[in-house]
TORKOL-4160 file (C-alpha; in steps of 0.2 Angstrom, whole numbers, padded with zeros to 4 digits, m for minus):
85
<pt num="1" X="0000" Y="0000" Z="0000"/>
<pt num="2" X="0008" Y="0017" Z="m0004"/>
<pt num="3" X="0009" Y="0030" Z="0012"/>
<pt num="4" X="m0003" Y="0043" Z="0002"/>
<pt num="5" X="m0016" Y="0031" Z="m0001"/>
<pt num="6" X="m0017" Y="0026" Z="0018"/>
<pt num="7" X="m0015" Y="0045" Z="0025"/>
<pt num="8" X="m0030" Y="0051" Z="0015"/>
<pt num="9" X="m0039" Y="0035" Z="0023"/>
<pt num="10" X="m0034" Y="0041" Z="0041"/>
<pt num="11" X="m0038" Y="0061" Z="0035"/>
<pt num="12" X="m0058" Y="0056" Z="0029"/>
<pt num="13" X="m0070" Y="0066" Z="0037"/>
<pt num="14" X="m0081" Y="0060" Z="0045"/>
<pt num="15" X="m0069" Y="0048" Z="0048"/>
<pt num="16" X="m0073" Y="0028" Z="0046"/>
<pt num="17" X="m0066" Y="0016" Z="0055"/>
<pt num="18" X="m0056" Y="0002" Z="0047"/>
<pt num="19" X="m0046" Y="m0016" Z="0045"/>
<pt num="20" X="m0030" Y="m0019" Z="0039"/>
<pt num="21" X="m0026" Y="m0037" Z="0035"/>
<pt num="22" X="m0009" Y="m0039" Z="0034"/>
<pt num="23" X="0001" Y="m0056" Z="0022"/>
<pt num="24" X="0006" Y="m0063" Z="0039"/>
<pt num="25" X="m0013" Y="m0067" Z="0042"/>
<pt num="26" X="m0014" Y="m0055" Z="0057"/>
<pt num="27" X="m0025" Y="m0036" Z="0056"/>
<pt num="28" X="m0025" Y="m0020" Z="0064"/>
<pt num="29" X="m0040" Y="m0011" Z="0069"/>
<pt num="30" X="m0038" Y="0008" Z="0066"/>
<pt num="31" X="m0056" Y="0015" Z="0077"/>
<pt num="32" X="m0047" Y="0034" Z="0078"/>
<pt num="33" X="m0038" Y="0042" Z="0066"/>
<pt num="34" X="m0025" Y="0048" Z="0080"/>
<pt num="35" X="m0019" Y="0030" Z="0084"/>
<pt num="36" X="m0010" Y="0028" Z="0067"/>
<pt num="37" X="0004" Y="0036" Z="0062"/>
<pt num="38" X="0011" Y="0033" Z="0043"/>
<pt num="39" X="0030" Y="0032" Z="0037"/>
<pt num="40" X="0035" Y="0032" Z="0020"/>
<pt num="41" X="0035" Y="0012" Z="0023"/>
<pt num="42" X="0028" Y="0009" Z="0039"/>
<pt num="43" X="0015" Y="0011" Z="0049"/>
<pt num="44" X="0012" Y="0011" Z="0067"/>
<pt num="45" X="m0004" Y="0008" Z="0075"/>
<pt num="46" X="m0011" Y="0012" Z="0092"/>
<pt num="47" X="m0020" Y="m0005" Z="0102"/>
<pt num="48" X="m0030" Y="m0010" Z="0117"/>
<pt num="49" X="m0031" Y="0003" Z="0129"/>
<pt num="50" X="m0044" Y="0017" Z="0133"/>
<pt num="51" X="m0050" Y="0035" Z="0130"/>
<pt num="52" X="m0039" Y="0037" Z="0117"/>
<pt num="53" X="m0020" Y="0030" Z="0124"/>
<pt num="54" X="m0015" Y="0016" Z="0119"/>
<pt num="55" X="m0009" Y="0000" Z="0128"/>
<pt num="56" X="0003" Y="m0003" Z="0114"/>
<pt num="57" X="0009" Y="0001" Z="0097"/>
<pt num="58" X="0011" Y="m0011" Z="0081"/>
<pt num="59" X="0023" Y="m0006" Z="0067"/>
<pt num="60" X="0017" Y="m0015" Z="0051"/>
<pt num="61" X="0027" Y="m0013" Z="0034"/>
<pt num="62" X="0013" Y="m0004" Z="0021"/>
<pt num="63" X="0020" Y="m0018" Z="0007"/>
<pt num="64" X="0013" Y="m0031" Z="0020"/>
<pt num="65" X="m0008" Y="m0024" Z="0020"/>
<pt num="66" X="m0016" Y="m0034" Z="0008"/>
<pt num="67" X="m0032" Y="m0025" Z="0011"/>
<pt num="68" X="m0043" Y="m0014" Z="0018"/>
<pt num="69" X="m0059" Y="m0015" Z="0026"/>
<pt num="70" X="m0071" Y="m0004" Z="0033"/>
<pt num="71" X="m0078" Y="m0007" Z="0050"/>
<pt num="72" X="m0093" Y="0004" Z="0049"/>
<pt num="73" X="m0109" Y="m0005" Z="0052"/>
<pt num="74" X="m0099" Y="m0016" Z="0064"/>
<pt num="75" X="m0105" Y="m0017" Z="0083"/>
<pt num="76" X="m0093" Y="m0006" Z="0094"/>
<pt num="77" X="m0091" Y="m0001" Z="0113"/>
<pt num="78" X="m0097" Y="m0015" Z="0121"/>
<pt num="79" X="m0095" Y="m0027" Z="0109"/>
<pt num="80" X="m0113" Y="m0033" Z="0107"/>
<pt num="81" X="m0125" Y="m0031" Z="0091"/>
<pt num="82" X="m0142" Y="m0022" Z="0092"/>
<pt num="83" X="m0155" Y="m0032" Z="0087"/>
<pt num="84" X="m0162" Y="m0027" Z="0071"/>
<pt num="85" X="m0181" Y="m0018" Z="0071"/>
């Protein structure tokens, strides 16, 4: 993935949350915009933790996502779906 096309992801507004699924088989959830940061060939991601700090942060290589995928739509919070109707 080139850096530009993953900043303008990040710069959306309203922003929408997203997966990146990486070759290894692993992904990263990016839920805010401030919990990545993009390098010309890496990118570090923000995870676990609350209120905006993060418990720990990932460095993936962009050449390694594979693909992108939104989260919108997905439960959030507490991790339970509301019931349709």
């Amino acid at each position: 993935m080139r850096p530009d096309d993953l900043k303008s992801m990040l710069d959306k507004r309203p922003f929408e949350p997203f997966r990146m699924l990486i070759s290894s088989g692993q992904h990263a959830d990016v839920m805010h915009p401030e919990m990545a940061i993009v390098g010309r060939s890496i990118v570090a991601v923000g995870e676990g933790g609350k209120g905006g700090v993060a418990e720990r942060i990932v460095w993936y290589n962009l050449l390694h996502i594979v693909k992108i995928e939104p989260l919108t739509g997905r439960a959030r919070g507490n991790g339970r779906r509301r019931k349709a109707g």
